[in-house]
C-alpha positions as CSV (number, residue, x, y, z in Angstrom):
1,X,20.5,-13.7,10.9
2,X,19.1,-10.3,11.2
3,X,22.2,-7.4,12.1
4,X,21.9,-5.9,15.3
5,X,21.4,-2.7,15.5
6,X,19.8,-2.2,12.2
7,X,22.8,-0.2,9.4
8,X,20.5,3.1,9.1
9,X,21.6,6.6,7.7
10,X,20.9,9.6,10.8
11,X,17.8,10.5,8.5
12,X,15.6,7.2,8.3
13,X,16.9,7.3,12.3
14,X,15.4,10.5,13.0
15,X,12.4,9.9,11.0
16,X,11.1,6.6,12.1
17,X,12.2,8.0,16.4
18,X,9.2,10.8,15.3
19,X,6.8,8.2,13.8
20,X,7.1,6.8,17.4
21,X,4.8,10.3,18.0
22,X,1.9,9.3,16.2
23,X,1.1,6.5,18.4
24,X,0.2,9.1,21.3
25,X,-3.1,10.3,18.2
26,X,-4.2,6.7,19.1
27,X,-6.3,7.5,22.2
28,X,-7.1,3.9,24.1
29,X,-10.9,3.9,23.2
30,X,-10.1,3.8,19.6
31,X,-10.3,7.0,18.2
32,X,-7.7,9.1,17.0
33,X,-6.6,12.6,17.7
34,X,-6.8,14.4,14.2
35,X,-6.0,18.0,15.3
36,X,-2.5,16.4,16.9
37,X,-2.0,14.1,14.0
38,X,-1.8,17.3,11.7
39,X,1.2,18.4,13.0
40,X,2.8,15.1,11.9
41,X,1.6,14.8,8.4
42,X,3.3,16.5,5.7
43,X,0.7,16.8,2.5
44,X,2.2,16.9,-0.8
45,X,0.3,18.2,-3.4
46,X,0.3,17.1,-7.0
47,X,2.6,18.0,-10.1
48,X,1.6,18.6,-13.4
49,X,5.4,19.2,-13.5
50,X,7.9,16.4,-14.0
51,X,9.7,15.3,-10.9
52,X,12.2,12.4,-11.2
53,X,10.2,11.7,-14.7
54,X,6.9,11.4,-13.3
55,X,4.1,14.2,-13.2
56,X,0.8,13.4,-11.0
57,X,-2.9,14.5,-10.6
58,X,-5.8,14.0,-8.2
59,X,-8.9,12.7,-9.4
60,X,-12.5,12.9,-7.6
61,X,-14.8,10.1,-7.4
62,X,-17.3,10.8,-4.9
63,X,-16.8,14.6,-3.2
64,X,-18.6,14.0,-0.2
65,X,-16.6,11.3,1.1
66,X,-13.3,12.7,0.2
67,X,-13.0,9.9,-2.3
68,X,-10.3,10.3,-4.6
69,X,-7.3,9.0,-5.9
70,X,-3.7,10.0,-7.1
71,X,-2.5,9.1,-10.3
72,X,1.2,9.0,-10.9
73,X,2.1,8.8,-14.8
74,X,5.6,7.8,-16.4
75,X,6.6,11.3,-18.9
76,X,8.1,7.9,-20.7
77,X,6.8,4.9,-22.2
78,X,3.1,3.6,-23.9
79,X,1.2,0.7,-22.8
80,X,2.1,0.2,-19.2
81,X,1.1,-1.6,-16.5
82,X,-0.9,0.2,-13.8
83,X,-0.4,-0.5,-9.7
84,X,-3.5,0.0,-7.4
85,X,-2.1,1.2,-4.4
86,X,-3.9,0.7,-1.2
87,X,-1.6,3.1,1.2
88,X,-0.5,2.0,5.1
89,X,-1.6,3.6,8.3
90,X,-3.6,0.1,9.5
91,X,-6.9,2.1,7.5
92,X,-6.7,4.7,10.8
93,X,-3.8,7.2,9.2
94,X,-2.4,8.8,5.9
95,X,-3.7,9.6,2.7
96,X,-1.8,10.0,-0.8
97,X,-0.7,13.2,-0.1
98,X,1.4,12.1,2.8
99,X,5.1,12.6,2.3
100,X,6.1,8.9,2.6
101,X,3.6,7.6,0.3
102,X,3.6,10.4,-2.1
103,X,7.9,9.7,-2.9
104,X,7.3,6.3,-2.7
105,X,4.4,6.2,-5.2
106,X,6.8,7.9,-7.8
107,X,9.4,6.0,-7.4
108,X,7.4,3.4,-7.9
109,X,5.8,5.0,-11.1
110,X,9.6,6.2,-12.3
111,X,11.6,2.8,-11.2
112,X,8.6,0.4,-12.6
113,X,7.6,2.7,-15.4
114,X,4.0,1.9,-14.7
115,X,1.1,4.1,-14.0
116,X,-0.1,4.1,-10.2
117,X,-3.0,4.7,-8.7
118,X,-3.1,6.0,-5.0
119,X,-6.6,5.5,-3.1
120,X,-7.5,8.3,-1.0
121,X,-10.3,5.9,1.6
122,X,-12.1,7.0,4.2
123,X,-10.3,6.6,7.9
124,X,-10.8,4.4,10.9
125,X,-12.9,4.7,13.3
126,X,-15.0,7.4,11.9
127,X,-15.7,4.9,9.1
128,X,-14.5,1.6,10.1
129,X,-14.6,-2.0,7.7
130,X,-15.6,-2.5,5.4
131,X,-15.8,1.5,4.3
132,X,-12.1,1.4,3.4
133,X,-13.0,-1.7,0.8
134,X,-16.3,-0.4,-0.5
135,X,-14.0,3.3,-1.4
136,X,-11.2,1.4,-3.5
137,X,-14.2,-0.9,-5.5
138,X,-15.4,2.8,-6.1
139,X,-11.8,3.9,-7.8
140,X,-11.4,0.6,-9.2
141,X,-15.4,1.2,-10.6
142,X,-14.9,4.5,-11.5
143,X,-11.6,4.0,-13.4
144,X,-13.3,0.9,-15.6
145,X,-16.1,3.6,-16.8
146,X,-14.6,6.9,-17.1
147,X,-11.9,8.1,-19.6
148,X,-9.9,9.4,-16.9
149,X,-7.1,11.4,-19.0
150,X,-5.9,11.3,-22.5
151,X,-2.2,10.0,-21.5
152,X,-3.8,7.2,-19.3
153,X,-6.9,6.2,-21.5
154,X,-3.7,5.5,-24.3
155,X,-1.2,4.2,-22.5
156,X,-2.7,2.2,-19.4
157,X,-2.5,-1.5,-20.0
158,X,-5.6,-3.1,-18.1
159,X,-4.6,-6.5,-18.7
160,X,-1.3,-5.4,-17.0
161,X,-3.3,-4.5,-13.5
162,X,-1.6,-5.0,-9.7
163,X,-2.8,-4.2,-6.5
164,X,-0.2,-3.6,-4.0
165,X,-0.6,-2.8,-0.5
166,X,1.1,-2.1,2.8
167,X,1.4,-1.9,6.6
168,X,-1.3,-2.2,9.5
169,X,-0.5,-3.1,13.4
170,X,-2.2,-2.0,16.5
171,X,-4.7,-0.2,14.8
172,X,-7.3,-3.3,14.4
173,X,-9.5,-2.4,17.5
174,X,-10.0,1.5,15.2
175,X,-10.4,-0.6,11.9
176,X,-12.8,-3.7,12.6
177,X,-16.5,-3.7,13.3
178,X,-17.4,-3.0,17.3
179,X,-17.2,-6.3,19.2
180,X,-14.5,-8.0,16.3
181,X,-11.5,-9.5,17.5
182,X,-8.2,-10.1,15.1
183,X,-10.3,-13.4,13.8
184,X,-12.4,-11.5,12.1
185,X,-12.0,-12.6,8.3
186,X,-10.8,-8.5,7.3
187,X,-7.9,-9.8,9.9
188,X,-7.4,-13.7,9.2
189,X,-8.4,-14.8,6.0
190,X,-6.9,-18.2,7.2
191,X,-8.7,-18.2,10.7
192,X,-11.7,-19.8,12.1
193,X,-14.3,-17.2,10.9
194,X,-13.1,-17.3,7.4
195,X,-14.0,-19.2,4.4
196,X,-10.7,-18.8,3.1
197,X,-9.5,-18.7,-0.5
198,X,-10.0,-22.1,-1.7
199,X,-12.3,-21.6,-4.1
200,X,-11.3,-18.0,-4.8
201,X,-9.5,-17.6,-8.4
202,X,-6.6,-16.2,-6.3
203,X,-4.2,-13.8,-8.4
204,X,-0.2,-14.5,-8.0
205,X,1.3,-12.9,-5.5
206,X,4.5,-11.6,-3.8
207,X,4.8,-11.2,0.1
208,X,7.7,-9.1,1.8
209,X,9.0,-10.1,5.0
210,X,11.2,-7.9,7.2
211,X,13.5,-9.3,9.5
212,X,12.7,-6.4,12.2
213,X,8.8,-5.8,11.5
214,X,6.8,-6.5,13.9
215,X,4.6,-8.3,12.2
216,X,6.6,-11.0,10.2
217,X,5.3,-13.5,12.0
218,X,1.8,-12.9,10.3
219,X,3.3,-12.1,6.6
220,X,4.9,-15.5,6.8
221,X,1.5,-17.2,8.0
222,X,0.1,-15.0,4.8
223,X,2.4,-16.6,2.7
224,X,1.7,-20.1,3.8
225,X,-2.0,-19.7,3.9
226,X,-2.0,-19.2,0.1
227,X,0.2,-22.3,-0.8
228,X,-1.9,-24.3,1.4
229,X,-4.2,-23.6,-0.7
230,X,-2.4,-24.2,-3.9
231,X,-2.0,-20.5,-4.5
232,X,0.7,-19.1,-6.5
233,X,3.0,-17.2,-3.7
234,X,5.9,-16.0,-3.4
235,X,8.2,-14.8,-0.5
236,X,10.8,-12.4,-0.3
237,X,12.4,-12.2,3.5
238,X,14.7,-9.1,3.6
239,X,16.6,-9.6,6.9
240,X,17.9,-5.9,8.2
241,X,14.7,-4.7,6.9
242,X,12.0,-2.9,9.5
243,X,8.3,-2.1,8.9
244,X,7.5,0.3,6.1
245,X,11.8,0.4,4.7
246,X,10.7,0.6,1.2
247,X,9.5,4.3,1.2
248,X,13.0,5.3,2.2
249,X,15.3,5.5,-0.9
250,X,18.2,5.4,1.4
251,X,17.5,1.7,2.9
252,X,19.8,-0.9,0.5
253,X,16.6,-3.3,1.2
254,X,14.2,-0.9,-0.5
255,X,15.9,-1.1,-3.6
256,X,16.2,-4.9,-3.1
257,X,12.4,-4.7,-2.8
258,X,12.0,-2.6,-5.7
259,X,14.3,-5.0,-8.3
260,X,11.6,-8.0,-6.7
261,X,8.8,-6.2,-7.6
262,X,9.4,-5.7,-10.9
263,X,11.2,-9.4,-11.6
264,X,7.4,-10.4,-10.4
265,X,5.1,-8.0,-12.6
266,X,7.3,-9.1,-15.9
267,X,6.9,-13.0,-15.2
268,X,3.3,-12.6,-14.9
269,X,3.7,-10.1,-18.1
270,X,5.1,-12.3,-20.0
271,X,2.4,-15.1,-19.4
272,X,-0.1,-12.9,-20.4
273,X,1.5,-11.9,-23.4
């Protein structure tokens, strides 16, 4: 069972009591209050200078809608596997340059040792689903046909590709098309509007539960959707963990997730190999 109150150190404390702020950006029609959602956004910018082993660079794919993405390369290693990473913020907030997302990109590049790329899509409402989807085919389009950078056009390993993504709540009624409720199949790929995934070549994958996120209750049903369907799935339930742990370094539970990860990426590795 689940500790009560969570373990925490005073700083993940103080910084998850002012993610409680953004929520008041969420105005009850939908939309969001940018100019106030400033103030709580830190922007990183990129490094062509090594920190914690990793340097990083934006990359443009279409100007005019802001389309970029991040990439995050190892100072370390040849042919690695690269991570697509679709950042949190339920499609409505963040960007790679956020704080959060920009340390935990890293450590994901420095801890994994694999490139990662960090999708900078357009935000809901102004642009709601399926903008956000059409943006990362773009990157993933863009990245197949364009020698991006010397270091990655040698050392990415293709065959060796993840997509890993994270974190939506409240923010469907900004996110899905006018009139949609949380049946629509960009919510429930299991539900009644769906066709499913039963005759989709599925890829493996690895679902993280935390005992104090609010929305466990639909990772699990996630989970068990996909070995209904004779996917291959796997679940990893971290107890004293609450929503978005992993991109605090602090958190025992984000290491834990961390070790998972990359247990999962070299068993599908190997299989490929």
């Amino acid at each position: 069972m689940a500790q009560w109150p969570p373990n925490l150190p005073w700083s993940v404390k103080l910084l998850n009591f002012l993610s409680y702020f953004a929520k008041i950006t969420h105005r009850p029609d939908g939309s969001v209050n940018r100019s106030l959602m400033r103030f709580m956004d830190w922007p990183i910018s990129p490094s062509n200078k090594p920190v914690n082993g990793v340097i990083s660079s934006d990359f443009t794919v279409d100007k005019p809608r802001d389309l970029y993405f991040r990439l995050y390369t190892p100072t370390a290693g040849t042919s690695l596997p690269v991570i697509f990473f679709i950042h949190g913020g339920g499609f409505a907030y963040n960007a790679p340059s956020s704080k959060p997302y920009d340390g935990f990109c890293r450590r994901l590049a420095h801890e994994l040792s694999a490139f990662i790329i960090s999708v900078n899509y357009r935000l809901s409402p102004e642009h709601r689903y399926p903008a956000q989807i059409e943006d990362c085919f773009d990157v993933l389009k863009f990245i197949d046909s364009t020698e991006i950078e010397e270091g990655f056009t040698k050392n990415a390993d293709l065959k060796r590709f993840f997509i890993a993504g994270d974190s939506s709540d409240w923010m469907w009624k900004s996110y899905l098309p006018e009139g949609s409720d949380r049946d629509h199949p960009a919510a429930n790929v299991f539900g009644p509007n769906s066709d499913g995934v039963a005759g989709i070549k599925y890829p493996a994958t690895i679902v993280f539960k935390g005992g104090y996120d609010p929305l466990q209750d639909r990772q699990k049903r996630y989970y068990e959707g996909l070995k209904k369907y004779g996917k291959e799935a796997y679940l990893v339930e971290c107890e004293n963990a609450f929503h978005t742990f992993y991109v605090f370094p602090e958190v025992t539970e984000s290491s834990l997730l961390l070790k998972e990860v990359k247990n999962f990426m070299q068993k599908l590795c190997e299989s490929i190999s």
